[in-house]
C-alpha positions as CSV (number, residue, x, y, z in Angstrom):
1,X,14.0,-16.0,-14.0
2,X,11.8,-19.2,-13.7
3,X,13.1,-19.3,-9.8
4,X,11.7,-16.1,-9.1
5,X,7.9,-16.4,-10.7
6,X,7.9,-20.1,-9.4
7,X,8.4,-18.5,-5.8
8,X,6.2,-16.2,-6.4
9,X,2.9,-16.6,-3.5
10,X,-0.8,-15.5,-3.2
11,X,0.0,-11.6,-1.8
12,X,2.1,-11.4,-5.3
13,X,-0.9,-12.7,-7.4
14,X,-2.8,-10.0,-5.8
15,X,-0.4,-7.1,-6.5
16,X,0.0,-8.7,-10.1
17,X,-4.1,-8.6,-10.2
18,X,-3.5,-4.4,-9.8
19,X,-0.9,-3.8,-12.2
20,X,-2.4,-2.6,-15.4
21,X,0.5,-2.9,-17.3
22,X,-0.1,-6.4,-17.7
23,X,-2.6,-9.1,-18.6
24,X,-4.9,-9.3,-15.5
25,X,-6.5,-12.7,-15.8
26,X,-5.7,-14.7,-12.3
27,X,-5.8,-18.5,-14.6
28,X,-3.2,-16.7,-16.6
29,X,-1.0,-15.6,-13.7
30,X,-1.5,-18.8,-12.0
31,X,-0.9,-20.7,-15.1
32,X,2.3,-18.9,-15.6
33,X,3.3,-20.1,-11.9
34,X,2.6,-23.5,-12.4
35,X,4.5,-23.8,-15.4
36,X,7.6,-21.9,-13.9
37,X,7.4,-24.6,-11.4
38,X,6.9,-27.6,-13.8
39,X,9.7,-26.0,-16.1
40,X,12.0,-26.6,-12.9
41,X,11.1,-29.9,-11.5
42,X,11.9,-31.1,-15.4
43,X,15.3,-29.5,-15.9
């Protein structure tokens, strides 16, 4: 799961910015990323 939002790129922030199923806050989204990414690197 945290390989797949790490790799997630700018043309997925966008569609996640659309869906209103979710929280739509971009520092959120992004902050989510980086911490996917983070999360790996220390495993």
């Amino acid at each position: 799961m945290y390989n797949l939002i790490a790799s997630y790129n700018d043309l997925k922030v966008h569609e996640l910015m659309k869906n209103a199923s979710i929280i739509r806050h971009k520092a959120k989204i992004l902050a989510a990323i980086r911490n996917a990414q983070k999360f790996i690197q220390i495993q």
